[in-house]
C-alpha positions as CSV (number, residue, x, y, z in Angstrom):
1,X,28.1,11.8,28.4
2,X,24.4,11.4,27.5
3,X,24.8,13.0,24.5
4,X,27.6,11.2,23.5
5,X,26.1,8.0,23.6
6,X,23.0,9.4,21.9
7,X,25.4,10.3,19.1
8,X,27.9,7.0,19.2
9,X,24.2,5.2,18.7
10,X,23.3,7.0,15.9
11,X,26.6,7.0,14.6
12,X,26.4,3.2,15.1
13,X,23.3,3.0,13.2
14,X,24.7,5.4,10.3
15,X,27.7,2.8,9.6
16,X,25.3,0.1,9.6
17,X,23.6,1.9,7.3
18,X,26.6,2.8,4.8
19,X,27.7,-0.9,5.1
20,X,24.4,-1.9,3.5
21,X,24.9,0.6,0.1
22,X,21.6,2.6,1.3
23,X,22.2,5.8,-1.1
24,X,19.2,8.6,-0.9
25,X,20.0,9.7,-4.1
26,X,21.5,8.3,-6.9
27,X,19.7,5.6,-8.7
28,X,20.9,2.3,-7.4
29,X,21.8,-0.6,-9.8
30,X,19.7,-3.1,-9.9
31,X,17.3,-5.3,-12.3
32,X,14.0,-5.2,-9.8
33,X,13.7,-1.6,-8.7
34,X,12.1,-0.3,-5.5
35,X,11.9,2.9,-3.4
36,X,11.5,4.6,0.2
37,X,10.2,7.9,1.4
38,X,11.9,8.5,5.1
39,X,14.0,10.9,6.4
40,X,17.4,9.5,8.1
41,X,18.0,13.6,8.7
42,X,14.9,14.6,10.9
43,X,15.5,14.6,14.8
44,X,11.7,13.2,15.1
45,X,12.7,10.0,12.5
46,X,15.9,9.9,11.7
47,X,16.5,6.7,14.3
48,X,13.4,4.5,13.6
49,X,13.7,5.7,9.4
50,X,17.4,4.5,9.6
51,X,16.2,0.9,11.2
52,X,13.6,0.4,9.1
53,X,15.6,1.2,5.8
54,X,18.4,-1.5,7.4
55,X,15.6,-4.0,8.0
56,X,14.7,-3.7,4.3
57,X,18.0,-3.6,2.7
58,X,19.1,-6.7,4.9
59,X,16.2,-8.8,3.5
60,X,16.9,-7.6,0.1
61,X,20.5,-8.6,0.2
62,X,19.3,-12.1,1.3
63,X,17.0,-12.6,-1.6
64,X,19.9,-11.7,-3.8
65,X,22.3,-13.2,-2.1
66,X,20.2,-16.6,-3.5
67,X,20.2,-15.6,-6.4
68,X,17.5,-12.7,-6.3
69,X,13.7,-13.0,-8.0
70,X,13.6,-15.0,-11.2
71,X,17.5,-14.8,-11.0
72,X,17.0,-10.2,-11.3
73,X,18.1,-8.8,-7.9
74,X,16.0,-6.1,-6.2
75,X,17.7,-2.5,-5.3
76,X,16.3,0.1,-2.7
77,X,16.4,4.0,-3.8
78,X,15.8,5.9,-0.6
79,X,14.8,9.9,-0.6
80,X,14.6,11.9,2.3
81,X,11.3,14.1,2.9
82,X,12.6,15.8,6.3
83,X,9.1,14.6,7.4
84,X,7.4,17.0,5.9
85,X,4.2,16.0,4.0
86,X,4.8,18.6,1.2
87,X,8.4,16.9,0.5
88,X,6.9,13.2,1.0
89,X,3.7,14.3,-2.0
90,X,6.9,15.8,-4.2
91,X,9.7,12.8,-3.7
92,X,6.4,10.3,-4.1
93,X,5.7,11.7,-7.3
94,X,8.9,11.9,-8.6
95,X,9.5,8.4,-8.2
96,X,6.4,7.7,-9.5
97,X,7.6,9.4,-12.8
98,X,10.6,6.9,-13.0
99,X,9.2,4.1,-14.3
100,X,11.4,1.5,-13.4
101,X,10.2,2.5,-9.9
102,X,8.2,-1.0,-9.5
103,X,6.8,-0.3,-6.3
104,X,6.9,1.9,-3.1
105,X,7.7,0.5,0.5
106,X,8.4,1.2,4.3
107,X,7.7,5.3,4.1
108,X,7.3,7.0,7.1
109,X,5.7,10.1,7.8
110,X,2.3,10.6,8.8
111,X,1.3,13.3,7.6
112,X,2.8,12.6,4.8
113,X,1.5,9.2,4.2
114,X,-2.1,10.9,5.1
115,X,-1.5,13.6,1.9
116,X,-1.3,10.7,-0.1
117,X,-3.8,9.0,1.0
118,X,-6.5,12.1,0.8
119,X,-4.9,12.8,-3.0
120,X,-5.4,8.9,-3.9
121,X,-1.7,9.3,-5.4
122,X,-0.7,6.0,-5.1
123,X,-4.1,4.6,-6.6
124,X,-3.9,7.5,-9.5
125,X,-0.8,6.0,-10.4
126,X,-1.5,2.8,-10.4
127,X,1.3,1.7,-7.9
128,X,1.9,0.1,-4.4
129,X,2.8,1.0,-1.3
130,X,3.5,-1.9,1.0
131,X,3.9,-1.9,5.3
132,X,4.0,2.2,5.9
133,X,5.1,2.7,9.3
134,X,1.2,4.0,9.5
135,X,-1.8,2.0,10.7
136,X,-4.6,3.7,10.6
137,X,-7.3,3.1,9.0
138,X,-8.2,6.5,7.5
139,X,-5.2,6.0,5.9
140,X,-4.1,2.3,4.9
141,X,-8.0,2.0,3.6
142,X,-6.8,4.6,0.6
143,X,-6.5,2.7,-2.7
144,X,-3.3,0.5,-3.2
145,X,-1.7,0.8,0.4
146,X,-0.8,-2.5,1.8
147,X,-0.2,-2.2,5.9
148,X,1.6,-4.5,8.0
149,X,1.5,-2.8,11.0
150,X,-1.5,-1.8,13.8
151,X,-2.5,1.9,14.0
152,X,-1.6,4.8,16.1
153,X,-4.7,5.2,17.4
154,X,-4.8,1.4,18.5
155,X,-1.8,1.9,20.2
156,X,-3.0,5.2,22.5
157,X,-6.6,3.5,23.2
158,X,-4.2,0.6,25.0
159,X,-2.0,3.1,26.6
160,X,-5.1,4.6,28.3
161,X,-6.5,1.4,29.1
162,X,-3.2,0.5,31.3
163,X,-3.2,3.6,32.7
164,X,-6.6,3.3,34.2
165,X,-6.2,-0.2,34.9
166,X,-3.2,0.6,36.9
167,X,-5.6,2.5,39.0
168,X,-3.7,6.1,37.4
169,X,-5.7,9.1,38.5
170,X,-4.1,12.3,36.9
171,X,-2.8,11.8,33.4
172,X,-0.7,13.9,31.2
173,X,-0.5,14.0,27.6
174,X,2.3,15.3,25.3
175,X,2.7,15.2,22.2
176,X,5.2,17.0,19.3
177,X,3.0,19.2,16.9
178,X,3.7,17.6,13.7
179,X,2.7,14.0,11.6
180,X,0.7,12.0,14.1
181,X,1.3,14.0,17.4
182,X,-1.7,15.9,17.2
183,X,-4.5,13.7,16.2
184,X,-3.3,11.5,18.7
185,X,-3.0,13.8,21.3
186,X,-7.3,14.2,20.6
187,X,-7.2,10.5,20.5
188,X,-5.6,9.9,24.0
189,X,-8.1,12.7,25.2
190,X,-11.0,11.1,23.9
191,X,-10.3,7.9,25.2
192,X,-9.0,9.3,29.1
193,X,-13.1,11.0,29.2
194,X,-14.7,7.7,27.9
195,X,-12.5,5.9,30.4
196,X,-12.9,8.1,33.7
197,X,-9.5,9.5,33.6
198,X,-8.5,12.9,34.3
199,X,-6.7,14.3,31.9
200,X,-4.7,17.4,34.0
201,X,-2.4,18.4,31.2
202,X,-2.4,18.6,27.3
203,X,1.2,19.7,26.0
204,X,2.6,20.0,22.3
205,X,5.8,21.0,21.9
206,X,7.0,22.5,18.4
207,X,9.3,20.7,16.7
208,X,11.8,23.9,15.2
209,X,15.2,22.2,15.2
210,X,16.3,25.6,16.1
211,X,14.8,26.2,19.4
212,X,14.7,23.0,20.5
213,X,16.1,22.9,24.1
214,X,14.1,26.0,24.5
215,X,11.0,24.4,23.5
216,X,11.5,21.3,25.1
217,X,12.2,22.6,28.5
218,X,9.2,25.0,28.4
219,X,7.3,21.8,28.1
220,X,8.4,19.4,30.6
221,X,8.1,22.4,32.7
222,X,3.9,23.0,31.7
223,X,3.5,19.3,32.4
224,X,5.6,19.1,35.4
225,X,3.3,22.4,36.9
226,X,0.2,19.7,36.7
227,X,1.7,16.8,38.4
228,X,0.6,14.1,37.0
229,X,0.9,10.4,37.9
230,X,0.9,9.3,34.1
231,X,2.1,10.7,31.3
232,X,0.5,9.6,27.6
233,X,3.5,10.6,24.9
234,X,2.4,10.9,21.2
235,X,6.6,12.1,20.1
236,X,8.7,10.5,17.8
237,X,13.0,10.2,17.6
238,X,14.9,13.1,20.0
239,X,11.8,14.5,21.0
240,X,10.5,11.5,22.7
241,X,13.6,10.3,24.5
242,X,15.0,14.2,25.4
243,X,11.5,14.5,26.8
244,X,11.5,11.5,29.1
245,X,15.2,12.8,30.1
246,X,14.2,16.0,31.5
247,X,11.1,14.9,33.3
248,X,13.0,13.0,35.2
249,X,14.9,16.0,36.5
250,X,11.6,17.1,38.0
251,X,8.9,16.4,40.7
252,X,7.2,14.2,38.2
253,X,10.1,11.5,37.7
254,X,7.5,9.5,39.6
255,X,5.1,9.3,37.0
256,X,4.9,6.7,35.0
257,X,5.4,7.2,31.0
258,X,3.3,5.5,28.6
259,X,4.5,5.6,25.1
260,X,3.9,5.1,21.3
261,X,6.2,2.7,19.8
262,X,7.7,5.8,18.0
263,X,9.8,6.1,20.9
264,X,13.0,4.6,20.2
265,X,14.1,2.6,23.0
266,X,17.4,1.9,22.4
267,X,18.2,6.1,22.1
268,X,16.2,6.9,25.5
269,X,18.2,4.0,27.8
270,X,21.0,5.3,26.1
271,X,20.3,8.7,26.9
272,X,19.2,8.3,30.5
273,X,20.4,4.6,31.3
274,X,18.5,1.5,32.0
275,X,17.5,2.2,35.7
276,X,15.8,5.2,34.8
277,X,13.9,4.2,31.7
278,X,13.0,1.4,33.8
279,X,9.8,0.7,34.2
280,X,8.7,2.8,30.8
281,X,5.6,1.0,29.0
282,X,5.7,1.1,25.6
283,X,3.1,-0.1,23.2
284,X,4.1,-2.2,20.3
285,X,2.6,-2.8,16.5
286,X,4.7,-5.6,15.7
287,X,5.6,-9.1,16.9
288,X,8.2,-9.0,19.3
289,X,11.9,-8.6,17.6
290,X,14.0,-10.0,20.2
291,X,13.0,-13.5,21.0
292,X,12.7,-15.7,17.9
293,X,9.2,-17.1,19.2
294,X,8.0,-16.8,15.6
295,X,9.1,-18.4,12.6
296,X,8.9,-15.2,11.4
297,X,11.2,-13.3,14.1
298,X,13.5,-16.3,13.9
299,X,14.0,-16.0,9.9
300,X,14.8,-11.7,11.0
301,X,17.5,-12.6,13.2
302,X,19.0,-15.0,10.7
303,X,19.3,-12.0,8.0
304,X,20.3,-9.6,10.5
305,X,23.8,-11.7,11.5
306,X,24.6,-12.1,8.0
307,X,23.5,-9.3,6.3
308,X,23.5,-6.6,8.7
309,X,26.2,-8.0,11.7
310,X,26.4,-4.3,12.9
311,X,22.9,-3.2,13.5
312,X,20.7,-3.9,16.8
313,X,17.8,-5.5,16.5
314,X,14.6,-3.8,16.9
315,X,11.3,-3.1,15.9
316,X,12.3,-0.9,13.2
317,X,14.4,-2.8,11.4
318,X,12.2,-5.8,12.3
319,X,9.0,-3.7,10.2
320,X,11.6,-2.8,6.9
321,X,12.4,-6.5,6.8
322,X,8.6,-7.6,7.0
323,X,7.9,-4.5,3.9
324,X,11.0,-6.2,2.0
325,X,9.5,-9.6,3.0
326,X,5.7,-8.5,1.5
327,X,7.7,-6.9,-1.3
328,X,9.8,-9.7,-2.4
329,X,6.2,-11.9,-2.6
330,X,4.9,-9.6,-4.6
331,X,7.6,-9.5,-6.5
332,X,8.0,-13.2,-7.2
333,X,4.2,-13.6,-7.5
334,X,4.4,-11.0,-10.3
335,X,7.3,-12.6,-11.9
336,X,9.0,-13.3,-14.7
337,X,8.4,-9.5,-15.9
338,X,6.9,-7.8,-13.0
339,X,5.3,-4.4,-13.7
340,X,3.8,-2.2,-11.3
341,X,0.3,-3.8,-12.9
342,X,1.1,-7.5,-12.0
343,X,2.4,-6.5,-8.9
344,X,-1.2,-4.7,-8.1
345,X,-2.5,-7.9,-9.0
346,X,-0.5,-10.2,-7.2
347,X,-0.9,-8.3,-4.0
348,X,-4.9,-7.9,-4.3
349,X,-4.6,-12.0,-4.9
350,X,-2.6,-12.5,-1.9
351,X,-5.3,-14.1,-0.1
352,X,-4.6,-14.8,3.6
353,X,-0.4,-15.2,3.6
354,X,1.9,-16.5,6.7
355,X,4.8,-15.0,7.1
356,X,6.1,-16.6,9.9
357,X,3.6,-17.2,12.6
358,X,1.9,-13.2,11.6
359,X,-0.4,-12.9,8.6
360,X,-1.5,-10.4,5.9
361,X,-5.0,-11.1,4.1
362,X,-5.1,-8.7,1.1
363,X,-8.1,-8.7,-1.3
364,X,-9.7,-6.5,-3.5
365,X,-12.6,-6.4,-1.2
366,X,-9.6,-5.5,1.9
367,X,-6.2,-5.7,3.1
368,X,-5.4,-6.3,6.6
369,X,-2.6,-6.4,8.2
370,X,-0.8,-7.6,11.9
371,X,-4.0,-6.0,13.1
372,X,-2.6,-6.5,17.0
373,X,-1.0,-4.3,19.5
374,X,1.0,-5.4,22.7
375,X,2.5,-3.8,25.7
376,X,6.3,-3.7,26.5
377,X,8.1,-2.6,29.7
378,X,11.5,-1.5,29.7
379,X,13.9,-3.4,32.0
380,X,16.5,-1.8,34.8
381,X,19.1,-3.5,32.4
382,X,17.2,-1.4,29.2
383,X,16.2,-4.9,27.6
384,X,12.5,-5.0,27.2
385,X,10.1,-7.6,28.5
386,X,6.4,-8.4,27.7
């Protein structure tokens, strides 16, 4: 029954997804042209890469729903990497060869995103590439990448702070061996030592779509053998929420799980129900989605009725919105002919911008984004709380 949920969710998310004309290949219509690397196919992103592309195309269908930018409506092409960083370099520069491609937005893949950043592609090219779902600074800092978000590594430094400031003695870590999983699995190690934690377990597990109850159970069972009373996970998509399923089933269901807001919370409560995900801290690079506190948040649950009725909200979608929110800016700011060029030059000249209640400040001399990370805690019900 699990597993069917798991699969009505996705399914859900997949209409939602169709409704909203989100094609991965053919060359959408449209006057103002931009495009997404993310895979909607890979069990580590296919959730959170689905969200995000809903969030943009919902904000894109409001702008041209009024009548677009300079009266030209913006389209989203969408290609699928199957996180792998090879794939993301190849689809990156093939859209960069199209040049009605006016900018890039919303990719995910870390590894991917770091490739990118170590080749200087997007600066070679001379284009942008607004809010990746990447934060850290090794990467954003490359030339011509325009973060929204907080980083990884911001996020596991507060995850280890909670868990020694909830007095936690023996800490687990596990992690998926691809993209970010095992930089921050060093990360989360560094920062137990310099904190006084123990760290009684290290655990990747490998991420072959083949073997992947095999792997996964083989695993849980390593870190289960150590006992922790925490457990730091660095996993994305299936791999996160399967994991936090079949610890449960073991002697360590008592520990308490401490995650990266890669896990995708509405796939693990439906996967093992609100009681037992209760209780599961999460940390969060984003305002929170699900109260409109913010002007900003407010404006996102606006679009989301009328543009995307179907989809839940969630931090996901909530981040493609904010890059379609950037991008539209940009856009306008660069209008009535924008080129990748003005856009460049509109975003370096952003200055200090509101969104809503969260702010960017790009500049030649920086670009900053959200720059903040917050903890959440999953409810008994699966709603979650601050």
């Amino acid at each position: 029954m699990e597993h069917c949920n798991r699969r009505a969710f996705i399914g859900a998310l997949g209409s939602a997804y169709a409704t909203l004309g989100l094609a991965a290949d053919p060359t959408p219509t449209g006057d103002l042209l931009v495009a997404q690397v993310a895979s909607q196919t890979n069990l580590g992103s296919l959730i959170n890469a689905r969200a995000i592309a809903v969030g943009l195309n919902a904000y894109f269908s409001a702008v041209n729903a009024a009548g677009g930018v300079a009266g030209r409506k913006i389209a989203l092409l969408i290609k699928d990497d199957d996180l792998n960083a090879a794939k993301m370099v190849a689809a990156t520069r093939d859209l960069i060869a199209q040049p009605q491609v006016l900018a890039l937005v919303g990719f995910l893949n870390t590894g991917g995103l770091a490739e990118l950043a170590k080749e200087n592609i997007p600066g070679k090219a001379g284009i942008a590439l607004i809010a990746p779902f990447q934060g850290n600074r090794n990467i954003v800092s490359a030339d011509n990448f325009f973060p929204f978000r907080s980083g990884y590594a911001d996020e596991v430094s507060a995850l280890v702070k909670a868990a020694k400031e909830s007095g936690k003695k023996r800490v687990a870590i596990y992690y998926y061996d691809t993209t970010f999983g095992p930089s921050m699995s060093q990360q989360a190690q560094t920062d137990a030592k310099n904190v006084g934690l123990n760290v009684v377990a290290n655990v990747g597990v490998n991420v072959a779509p083949d073997k992947f109850d095999e792997n996964m159970r083989a695993a849980v069972a390593e870190i289960d053998k150590a006992t922790p009373d925490a457990i730091i996970m660095a996993a994305a998509g299936r791999f996160a929420s399967e994991f936090v399923k079949l610890i449960l089933e073991t002697r360590s269901s008592t520990a308490e799980i401490y995650s990266m807001s890669t896990l995708p919370v509405d796939d693990i409560v439906k996967t093992v129900g609100g009681p037992k995900a209760r209780g599961t801290i999460i940390a969060q690079a984003l305002p929170f989605p699900f109260t409109p506190s913010l002007p900003l948040v407010a404006e996102y649950q606006r679009v989301m009725k009328a543009h995307a009725p179907d989809a839940a909200l969630s931090y996901s979608s909530l981040e493609g919105f904010i890059g379609a929110k950037i991008t539209t800016e940009a856009l306008r700011r660069a209008s009535p002919n924008p080129t990748r060029e003005k856009i460049l030059q509109a975003l370096n000249n952003f200055g200090e911008w509101d969104l809503g209640g969260a702010f960017v400040n790009y500049s030649r001399n920086g670009r900053m984004g959200w720059n903040r990370v917050e903890l959440t805690i999953v409810r008994a019900d699966g709603k979650l709380i601050r």
